[in-house]
VOBA-898230 format. One line per field, with one value per residue (C-alpha): residue number from 1; x, y, z. Coordinates in steps of 0.05 Angstrom, whole numbers, plus 5000, padded with zeros to 4 digits. Layout:
! residues N
num <- (NUM:...)
x <- (X:...)
y <- (Y:...)
z <- (Z:...)
END
This chain:
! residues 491
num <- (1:2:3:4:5:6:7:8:9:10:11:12:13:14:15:16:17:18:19:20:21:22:23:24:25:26:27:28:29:30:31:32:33:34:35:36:37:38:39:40:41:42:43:44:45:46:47:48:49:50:51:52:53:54:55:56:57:58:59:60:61:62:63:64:65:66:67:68:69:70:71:72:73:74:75:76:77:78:79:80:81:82:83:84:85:86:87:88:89:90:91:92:93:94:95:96:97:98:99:100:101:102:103:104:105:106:107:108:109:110:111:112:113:114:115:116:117:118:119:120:121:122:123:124:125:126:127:128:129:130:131:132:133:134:135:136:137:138:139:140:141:142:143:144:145:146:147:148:149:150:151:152:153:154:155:156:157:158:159:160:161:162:163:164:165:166:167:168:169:170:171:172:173:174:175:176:177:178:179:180:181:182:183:184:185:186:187:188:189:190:191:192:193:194:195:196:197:198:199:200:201:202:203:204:205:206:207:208:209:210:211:212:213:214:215:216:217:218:219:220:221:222:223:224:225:226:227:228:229:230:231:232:233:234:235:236:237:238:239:240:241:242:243:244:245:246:247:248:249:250:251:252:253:254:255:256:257:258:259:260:261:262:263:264:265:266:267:268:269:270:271:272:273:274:275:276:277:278:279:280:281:282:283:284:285:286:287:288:289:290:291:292:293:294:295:296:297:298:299:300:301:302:303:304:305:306:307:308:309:310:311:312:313:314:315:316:317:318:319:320:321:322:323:324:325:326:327:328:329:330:331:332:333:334:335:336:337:338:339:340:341:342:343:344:345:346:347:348:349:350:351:352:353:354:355:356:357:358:359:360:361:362:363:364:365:366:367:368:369:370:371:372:373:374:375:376:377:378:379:380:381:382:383:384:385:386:387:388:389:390:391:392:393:394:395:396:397:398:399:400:401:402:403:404:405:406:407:408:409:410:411:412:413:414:415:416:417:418:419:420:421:422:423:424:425:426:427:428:429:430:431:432:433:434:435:436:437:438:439:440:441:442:443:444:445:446:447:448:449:450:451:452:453:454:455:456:457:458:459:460:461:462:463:464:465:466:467:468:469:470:471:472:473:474:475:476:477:478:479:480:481:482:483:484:485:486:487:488:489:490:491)
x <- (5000:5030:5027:5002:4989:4941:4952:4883:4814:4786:4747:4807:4848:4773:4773:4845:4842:4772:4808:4869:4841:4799:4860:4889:4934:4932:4907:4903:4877:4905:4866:4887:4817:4751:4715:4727:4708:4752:4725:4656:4624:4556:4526:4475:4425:4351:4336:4371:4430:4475:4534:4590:4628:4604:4522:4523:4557:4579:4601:4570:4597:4665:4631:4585:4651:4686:4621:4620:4701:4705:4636:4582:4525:4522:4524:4450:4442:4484:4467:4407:4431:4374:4386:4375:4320:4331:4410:4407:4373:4407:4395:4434:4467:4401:4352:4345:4330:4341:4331:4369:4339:4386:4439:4382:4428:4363:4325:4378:4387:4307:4315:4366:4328:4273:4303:4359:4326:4337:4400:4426:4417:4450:4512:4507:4493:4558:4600:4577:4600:4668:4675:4660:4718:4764:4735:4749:4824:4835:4788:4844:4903:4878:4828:4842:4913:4967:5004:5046:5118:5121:5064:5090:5053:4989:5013:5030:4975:4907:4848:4794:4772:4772:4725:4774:4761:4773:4807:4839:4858:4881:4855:4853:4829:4805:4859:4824:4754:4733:4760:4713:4655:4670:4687:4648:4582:4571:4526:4548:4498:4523:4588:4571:4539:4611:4652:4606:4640:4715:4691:4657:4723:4765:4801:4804:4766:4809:4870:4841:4851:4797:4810:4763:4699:4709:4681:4614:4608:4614:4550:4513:4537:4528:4488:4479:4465:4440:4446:4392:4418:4464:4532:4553:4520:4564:4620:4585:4576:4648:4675:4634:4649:4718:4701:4665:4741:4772:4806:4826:4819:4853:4821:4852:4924:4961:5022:5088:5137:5140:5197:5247:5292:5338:5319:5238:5174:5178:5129:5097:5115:5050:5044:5052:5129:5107:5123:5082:5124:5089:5116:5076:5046:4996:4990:4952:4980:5010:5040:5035:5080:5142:5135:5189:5210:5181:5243:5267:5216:5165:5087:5090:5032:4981:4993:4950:4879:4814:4778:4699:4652:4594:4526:4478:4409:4349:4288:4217:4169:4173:4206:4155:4145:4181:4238:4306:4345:4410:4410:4466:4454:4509:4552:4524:4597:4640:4710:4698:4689:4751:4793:4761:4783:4849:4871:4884:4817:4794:4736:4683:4698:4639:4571:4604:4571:4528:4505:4443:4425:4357:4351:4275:4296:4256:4310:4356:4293:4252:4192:4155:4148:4217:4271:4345:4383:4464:4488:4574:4622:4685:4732:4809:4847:4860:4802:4769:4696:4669:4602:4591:4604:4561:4506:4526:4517:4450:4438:4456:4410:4350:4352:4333:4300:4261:4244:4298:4319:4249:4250:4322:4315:4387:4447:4526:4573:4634:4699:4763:4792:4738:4759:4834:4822:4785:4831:4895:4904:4938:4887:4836:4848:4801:4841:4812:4805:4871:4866:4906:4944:4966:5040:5016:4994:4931:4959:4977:5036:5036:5009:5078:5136:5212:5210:5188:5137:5103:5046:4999:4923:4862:4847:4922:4955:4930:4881:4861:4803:4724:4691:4693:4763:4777:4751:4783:4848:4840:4839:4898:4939:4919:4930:5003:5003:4978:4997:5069:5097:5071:4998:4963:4894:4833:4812)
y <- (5000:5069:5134:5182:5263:5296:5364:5405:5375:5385:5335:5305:5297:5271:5212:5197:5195:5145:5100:5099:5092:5032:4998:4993:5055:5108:5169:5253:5308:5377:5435:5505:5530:5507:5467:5404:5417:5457:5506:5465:5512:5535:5604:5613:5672:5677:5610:5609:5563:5572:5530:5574:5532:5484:5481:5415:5352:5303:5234:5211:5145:5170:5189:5123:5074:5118:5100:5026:5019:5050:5020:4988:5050:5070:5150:5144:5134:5181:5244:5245:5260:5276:5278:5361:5356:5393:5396:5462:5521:5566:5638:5655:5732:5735:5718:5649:5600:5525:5478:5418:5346:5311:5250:5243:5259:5239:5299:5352:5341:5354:5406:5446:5440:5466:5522:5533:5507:5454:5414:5449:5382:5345:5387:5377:5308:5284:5337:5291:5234:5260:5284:5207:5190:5233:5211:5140:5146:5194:5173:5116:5164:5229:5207:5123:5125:5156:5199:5163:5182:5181:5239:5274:5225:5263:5325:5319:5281:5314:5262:5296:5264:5331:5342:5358:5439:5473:5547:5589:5528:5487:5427:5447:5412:5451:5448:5488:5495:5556:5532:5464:5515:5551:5509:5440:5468:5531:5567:5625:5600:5528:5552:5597:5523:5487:5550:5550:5485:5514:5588:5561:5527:5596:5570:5613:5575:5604:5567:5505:5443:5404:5356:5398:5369:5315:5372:5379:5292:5279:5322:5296:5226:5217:5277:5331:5328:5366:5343:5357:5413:5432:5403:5413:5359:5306:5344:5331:5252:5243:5279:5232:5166:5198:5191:5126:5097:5122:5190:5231:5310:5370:5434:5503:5467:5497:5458:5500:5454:5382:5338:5302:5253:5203:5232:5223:5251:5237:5268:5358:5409:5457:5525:5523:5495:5422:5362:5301:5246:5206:5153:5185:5250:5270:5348:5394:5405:5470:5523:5468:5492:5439:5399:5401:5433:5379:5346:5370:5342:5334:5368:5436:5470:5511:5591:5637:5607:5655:5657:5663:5713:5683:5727:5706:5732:5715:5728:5750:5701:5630:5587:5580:5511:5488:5532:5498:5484:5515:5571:5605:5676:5679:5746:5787:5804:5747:5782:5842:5776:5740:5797:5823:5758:5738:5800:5868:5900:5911:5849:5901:5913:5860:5842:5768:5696:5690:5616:5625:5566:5564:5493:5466:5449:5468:5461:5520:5566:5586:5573:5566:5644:5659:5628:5616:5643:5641:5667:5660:5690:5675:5730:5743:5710:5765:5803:5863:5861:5929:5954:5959:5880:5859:5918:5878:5806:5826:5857:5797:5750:5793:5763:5701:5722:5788:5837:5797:5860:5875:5810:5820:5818:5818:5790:5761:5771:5709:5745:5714:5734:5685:5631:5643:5642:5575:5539:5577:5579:5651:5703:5648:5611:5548:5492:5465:5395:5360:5357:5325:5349:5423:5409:5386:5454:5428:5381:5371:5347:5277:5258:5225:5279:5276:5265:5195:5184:5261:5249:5307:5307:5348:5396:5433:5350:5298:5289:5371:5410:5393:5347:5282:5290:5308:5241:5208:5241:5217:5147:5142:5176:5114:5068:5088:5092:5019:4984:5018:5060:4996:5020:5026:5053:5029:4961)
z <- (5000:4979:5002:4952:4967:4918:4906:4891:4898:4832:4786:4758:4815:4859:4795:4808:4885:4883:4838:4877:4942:4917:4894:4960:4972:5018:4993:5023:4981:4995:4976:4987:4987:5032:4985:4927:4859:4823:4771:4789:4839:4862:4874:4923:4942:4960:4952:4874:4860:4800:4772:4768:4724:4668:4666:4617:4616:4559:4552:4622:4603:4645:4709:4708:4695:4753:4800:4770:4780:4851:4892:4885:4874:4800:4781:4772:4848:4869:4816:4776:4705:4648:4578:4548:4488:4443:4455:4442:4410:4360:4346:4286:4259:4208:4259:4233:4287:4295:4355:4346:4384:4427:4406:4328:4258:4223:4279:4261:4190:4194:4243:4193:4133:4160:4196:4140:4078:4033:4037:4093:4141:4087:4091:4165:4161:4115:4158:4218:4183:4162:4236:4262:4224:4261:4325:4308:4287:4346:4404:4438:4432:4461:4509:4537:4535:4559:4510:4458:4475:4398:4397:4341:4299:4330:4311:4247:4219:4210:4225:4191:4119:4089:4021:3966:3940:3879:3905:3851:3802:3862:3899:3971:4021:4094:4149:4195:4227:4189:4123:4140:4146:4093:4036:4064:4099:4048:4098:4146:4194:4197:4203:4265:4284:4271:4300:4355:4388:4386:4411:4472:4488:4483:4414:4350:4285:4242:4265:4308:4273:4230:4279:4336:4286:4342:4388:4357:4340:4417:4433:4375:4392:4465:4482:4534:4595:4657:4726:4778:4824:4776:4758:4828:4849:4810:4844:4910:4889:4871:4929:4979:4929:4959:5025:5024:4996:5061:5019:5066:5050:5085:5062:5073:5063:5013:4978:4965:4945:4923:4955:4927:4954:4911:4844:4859:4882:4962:4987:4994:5038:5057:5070:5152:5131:5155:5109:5086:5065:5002:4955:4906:4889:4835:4813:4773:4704:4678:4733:4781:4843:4836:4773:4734:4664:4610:4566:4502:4445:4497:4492:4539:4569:4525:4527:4524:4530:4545:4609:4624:4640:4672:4681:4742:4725:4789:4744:4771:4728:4717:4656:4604:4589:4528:4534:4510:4563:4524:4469:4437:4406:4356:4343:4295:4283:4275:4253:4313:4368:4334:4335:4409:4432:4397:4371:4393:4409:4484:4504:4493:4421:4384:4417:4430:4420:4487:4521:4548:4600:4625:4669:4690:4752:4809:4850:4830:4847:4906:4871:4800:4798:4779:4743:4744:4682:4668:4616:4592:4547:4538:4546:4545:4605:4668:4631:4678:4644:4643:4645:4567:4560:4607:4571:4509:4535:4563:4497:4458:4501:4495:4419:4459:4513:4492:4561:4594:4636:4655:4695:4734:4804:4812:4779:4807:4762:4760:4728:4705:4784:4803:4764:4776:4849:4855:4808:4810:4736:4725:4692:4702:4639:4621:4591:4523:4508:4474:4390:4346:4290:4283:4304:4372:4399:4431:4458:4538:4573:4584:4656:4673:4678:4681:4754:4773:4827:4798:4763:4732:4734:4708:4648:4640:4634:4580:4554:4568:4593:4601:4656:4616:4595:4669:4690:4640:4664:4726:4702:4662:4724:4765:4716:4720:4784:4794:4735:4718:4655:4615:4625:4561:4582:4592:4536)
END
């Protein structure tokens, strides 16, 4: 039985630690701050409740094989998940809308002609197929397996099947998201619907990959979902799944060193100067106090990613029945948001894509008079959001949602500070899931590191940001833990 320290409680590191625990070692968590979770937080005020980081999930498969691996209570009896229909609703630039059913090509290919016109499922349809592709050849390498120490083949190669194009007397075919939407879908709005999927995880369409069609597949493929309570709550079920395996968790403990002894991780020094012997420890990916510089020709950690701005709206009134669950207003200017983001211009420049989650869940409200509304943004890391972008967010949802400020009661604002306080993550930067091809820039450091016994866990290591990729982090770090560098992931 080993000793392992766990620095940080969030999602990741909670999957590693249950899996550990069960497999017979000794296991501590140590948070610097009061509570588990992570980014996965709750916001709570006359009797609303708001997640303050994501509102959806995907691919619950991880979560349930966690509960299935670790006890003997499924997910299901710990967290009530329920499948969003429709998956989402989409207000387009031209006023065009389109609401899309949940995990149904044959519903959204109907859904878009409809909405779109003729043909425009179709185009959908076949992109869907093309992106399945790229799933399948890319699925084992970036998410059930530790990365290949030969991950330059990843980089290198794009996955995506792209449809050959005729472009001043050339055959082209799309290496990049936009150029997909562009030369493949041949419809602004569908690709707002494509670009949609890298922009809500802070990455630019013009240079992410064709690869990130994986992005939009997995929510067509195995759905959204919503969690009663709110996405805390599958925090709060892994965290006691924790407890129930005998982890142990000191909160308010802050880690400022990680100790070596005889060329390997031996154990953390905290912030009172005391020191906790381990045999192994497992920490949070990029800035993580004490891991060492990665090798030469090994992935580093992504630069540069955007943060979130997060609007809390209590709402006199109740939820209409019907309402979608999820809408996205798209930008009515896409190059002003692209350049307000990634560019030059200050975050107010463009009225910016807004998500607008409106959950029927009686829980998140005092009562069936009024209603519980986020809505998010994603703005540049170490942003200071002003009072003109949160006018223009508000703006931007009332497309969606028309006498939306009529109905504020009041409304909590979550800021990158917020985000970089609970996680730690300098300017509060939100780590995007890992992508294959272009030259391995999405990609994350591998979840071993140059000093053995120091593994790395959670959305800034392999296989990168989002809650199922969290989990599935968290699996792979104790697989090597238990099984060895000859671990090959999960069969």
């Amino acid at each position: 039985m080993a000793r392992i320290a766990v620095i940080g409680a969030g999602m990741g590191a909670l999957a590693a630690a249950a899996r550990l625990a069960v497999a017979g070692h000794r296991v501590t968590v140590y948070e610097r701050t009061e509570t588990y979770g992570g980014a996965v937080r709750r916001f709570e005020r006359d009797g609303f409740s708001f997640d303050t980081g994501p509102g959806l999930l995907t691919l619950p498969a991880v979560w349930r094989d966690l509960f299935v691996k670790t006890g003997k209570e499924p997910l299901e009896a710990c967290a009530e998940l329920v499948q969003v229909d429709p998956s989402a609703r989409h207000v387009f630039a031209d006023g065009t809308e389109a609401a899309l059913p949940n995990a149904s090509r044959a519903g959204v290919v109907s859904a878009l002609d409809e909405a779109l016109g003729a043909g425009a499922g179709g185009r959908w349809g076949d992109f869907l197929v093309r992106a399945r592709e790229a799933w399948d050849r890319t699925r084992r390498p970036l998410l059930e397996e530790p990365l290949w120490p030969n991950w330059s083949v990843l980089a290198d190669r794009e996955p995506y099947p792209s449809v050959p194009h005729k472009r001043l007397l050339r055959t082209r075919r799309a290496g990049t998201l936009a150029e997909v939407g562009a030369w493949e879908l041949r419809d602004p709005r569908l690709a707002a619907l494509l670009e949609s999927h890298a922009l809500a995880y802070g990455l630019d369409p013009r240079v992410t990959p064709a690869s990130a069609a994986v992005l939009p597949y997995m929510e067509h493929a195995f759905g959204m979902w919503s969690v009663r309570g709110g996405v805390r709550e599958l925090a709060r079920a892994v965290y006691e799944r924790c407890l129930a395996r005998r982890v142990a968790f000191a909160f308010g403990a802050e880690v400022t060193r990680i100790v070596e002894k005889d060329g390997r991780a031996a154990g953390v020094e905290l912030g009172d100067g005391s020191v906790v012997e381990a045999d192994f420890v497992v920490a949070p990916g990029a800035g993580a106090v004490g891991v060492p510089p990665r090798g030469q020709g090994e992935v580093g950690p992504q630069r540069g990613l955007p943060s979130r701005l997060t609007v809390l709206l209590a709402l006199r009134g109740g939820r209409p029945e019907g309402t979608a669950h999820r809408t996205i207003v798209h930008t009515r200017d896409r190059e002003g948001e692209l350049t307000a983001l990634f560019g030059t211009a200050p975050a107010s420049a463009a009225a910016p894509t807004v998500t607008v989650l409106r959950p029927g869940d009686p829980a998140l409200v005092p009562d069936a008079a009024h209603e519980a509304v986020t809505l998010s943004v994603v703005v540049p890391a170490g942003a200071e959001p002003g009072t003109d972008l949160v006018e223009a967010v508000l703006s931007v949802a009332e497309r969606a949602l028309p006498g939306l400020r009529d109905r504020v009661l009041w409304r909590e604002l979550r800021t990158p500070a917020d985000i970089a306080g609970e996680t730690g993550v300098e300017g509060g930067s939100v780590p995007a899931p890992a992508l294959a091809a272009a030259g391995g820039r999405l990609l994350h450091p591998a979840n071993s590191t140059a000093l053995p016994g120091l593994f790395t866990v959670g959305g800034w290591a392999h296989p990168g940001g989002g809650l199922p990729h969290a989990g599935m982090s968290g699996a792979l770090v104790a697989g090597l833990v238990v099984e060895g560098p000859r671990f090959r992931g999960s069969q």
